[in-house]
C-alpha positions as CSV (number, residue, x, y, z in Angstrom):
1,X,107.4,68.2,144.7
2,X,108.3,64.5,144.9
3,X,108.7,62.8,147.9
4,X,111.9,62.5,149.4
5,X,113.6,59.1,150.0
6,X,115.4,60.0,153.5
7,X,112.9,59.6,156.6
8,X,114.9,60.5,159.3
9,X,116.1,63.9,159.4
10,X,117.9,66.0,162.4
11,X,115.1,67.8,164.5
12,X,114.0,68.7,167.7
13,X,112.7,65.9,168.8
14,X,114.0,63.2,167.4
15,X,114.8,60.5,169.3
16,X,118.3,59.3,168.8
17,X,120.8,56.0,170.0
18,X,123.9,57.1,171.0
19,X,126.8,55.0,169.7
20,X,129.9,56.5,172.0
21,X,130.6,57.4,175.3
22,X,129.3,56.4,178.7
23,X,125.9,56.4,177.6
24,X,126.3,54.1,174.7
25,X,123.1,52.1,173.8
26,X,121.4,54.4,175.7
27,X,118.4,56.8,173.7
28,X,118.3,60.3,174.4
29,X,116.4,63.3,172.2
30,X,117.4,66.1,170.7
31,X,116.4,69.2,172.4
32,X,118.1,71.8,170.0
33,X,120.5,72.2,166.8
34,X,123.7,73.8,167.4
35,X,125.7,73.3,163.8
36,X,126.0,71.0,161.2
37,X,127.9,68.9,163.5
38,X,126.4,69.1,166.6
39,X,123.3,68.7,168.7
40,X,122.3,69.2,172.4
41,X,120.3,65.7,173.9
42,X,119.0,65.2,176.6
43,X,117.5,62.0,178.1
44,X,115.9,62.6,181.1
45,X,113.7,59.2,181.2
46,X,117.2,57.5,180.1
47,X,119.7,58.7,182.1
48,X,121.0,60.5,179.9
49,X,122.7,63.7,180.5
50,X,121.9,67.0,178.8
51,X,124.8,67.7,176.9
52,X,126.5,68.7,173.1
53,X,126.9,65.5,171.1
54,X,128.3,65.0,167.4
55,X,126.0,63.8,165.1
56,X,129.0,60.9,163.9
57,X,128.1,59.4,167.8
58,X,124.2,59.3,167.0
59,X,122.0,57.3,165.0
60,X,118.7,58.6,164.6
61,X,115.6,56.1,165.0
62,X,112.4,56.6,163.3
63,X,110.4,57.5,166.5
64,X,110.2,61.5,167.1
65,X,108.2,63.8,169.9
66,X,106.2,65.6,169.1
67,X,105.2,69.3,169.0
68,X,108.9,69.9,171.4
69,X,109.3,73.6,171.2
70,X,113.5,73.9,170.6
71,X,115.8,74.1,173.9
72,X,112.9,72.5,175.3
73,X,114.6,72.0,179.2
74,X,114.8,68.1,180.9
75,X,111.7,69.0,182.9
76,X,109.4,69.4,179.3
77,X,111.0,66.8,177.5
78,X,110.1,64.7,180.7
79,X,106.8,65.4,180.6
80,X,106.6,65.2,176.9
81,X,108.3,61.5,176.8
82,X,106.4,60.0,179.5
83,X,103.3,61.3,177.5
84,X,104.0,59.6,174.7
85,X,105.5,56.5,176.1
86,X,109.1,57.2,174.3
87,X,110.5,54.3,176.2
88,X,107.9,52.1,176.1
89,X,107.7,52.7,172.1
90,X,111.3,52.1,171.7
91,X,111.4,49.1,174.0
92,X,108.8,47.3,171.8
93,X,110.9,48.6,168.6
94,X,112.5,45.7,166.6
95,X,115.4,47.4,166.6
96,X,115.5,47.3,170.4
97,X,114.6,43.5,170.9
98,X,117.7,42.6,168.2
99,X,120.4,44.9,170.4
100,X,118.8,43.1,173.7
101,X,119.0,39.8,172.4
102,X,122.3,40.8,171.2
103,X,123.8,42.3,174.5
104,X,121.9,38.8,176.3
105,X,123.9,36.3,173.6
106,X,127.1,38.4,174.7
107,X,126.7,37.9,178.4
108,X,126.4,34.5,177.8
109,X,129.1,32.3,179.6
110,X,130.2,28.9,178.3
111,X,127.2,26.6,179.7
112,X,125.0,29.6,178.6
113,X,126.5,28.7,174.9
114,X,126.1,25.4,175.3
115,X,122.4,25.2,176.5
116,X,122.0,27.4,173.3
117,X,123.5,24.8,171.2
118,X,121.4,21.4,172.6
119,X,118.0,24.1,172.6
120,X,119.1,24.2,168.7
121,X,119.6,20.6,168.1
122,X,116.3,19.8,169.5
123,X,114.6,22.0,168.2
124,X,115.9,21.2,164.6
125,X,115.5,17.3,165.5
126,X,111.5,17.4,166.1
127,X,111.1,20.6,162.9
128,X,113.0,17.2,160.7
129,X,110.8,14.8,162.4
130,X,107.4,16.7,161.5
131,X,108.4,17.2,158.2
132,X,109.9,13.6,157.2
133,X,106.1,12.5,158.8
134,X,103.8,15.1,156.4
135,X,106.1,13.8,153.3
């Protein structure tokens, strides 16, 4: 059998980033399969309500629990996630440091920008000095 290129596949377990509704950003896990369509999450160490979600509102990350039995209940999935550090892991993701630094440079007001901008300049003014002096 040859190995399959997808890595990510629907499961129990799977920890997901929801891309819709009031929890959007937020990562929940997928404690059973109802249909092709849809899932029940539940993010208990999130926030997260347990509810039915469409897969079209998820994106599924690489990081899975593991060993979740299916319609594991908040309580086990609690347990389970705290065990394994599920926030901790995707808090030190590159994937969650890009959307943070993402949401910060949106919050940003005007000075914020502009602070941004002289940081830059300075930055790029010494990186030209040290190189014009080693040529």
């Amino acid at each position: 059998m040859t190995d399959s290129t997808f890595k990510r596949f629907v499961e129990v377990g799977r920890v997901v980033l929801l891309k819709s509704g009031p929890s959007a950003g937020k990562i929940a896990v997928i404690a059973e399969i109802i249909d092709h369509n849809r899932a029940i999450i539940d993010g208990p160490t999130t926030g997260v309500p347990r509810q039915s979600f469409p897969y079209r509102h998820l994106t599924l990350t690489p990081i899975a629990l593991t060993k979740l039995p299916r319609g594991a209940g908040s309580g086990v999935i609690r347990k389970q996630a705290e065990k394994e550090g599920l926030v901790a892991k995707w808090e030190s993701s590159t994937w969650a440091k890009k959307r943070a630094a993402m949401e910060k440079r949106r919050s940003l007001n005007d000075f914020g920008r502009f602070s941004v901008m002289v940081a830059k300049k300075q930055r790029r003014d010494v990186v030209r000095k040290t190189l014009a002096k080693a040529a």
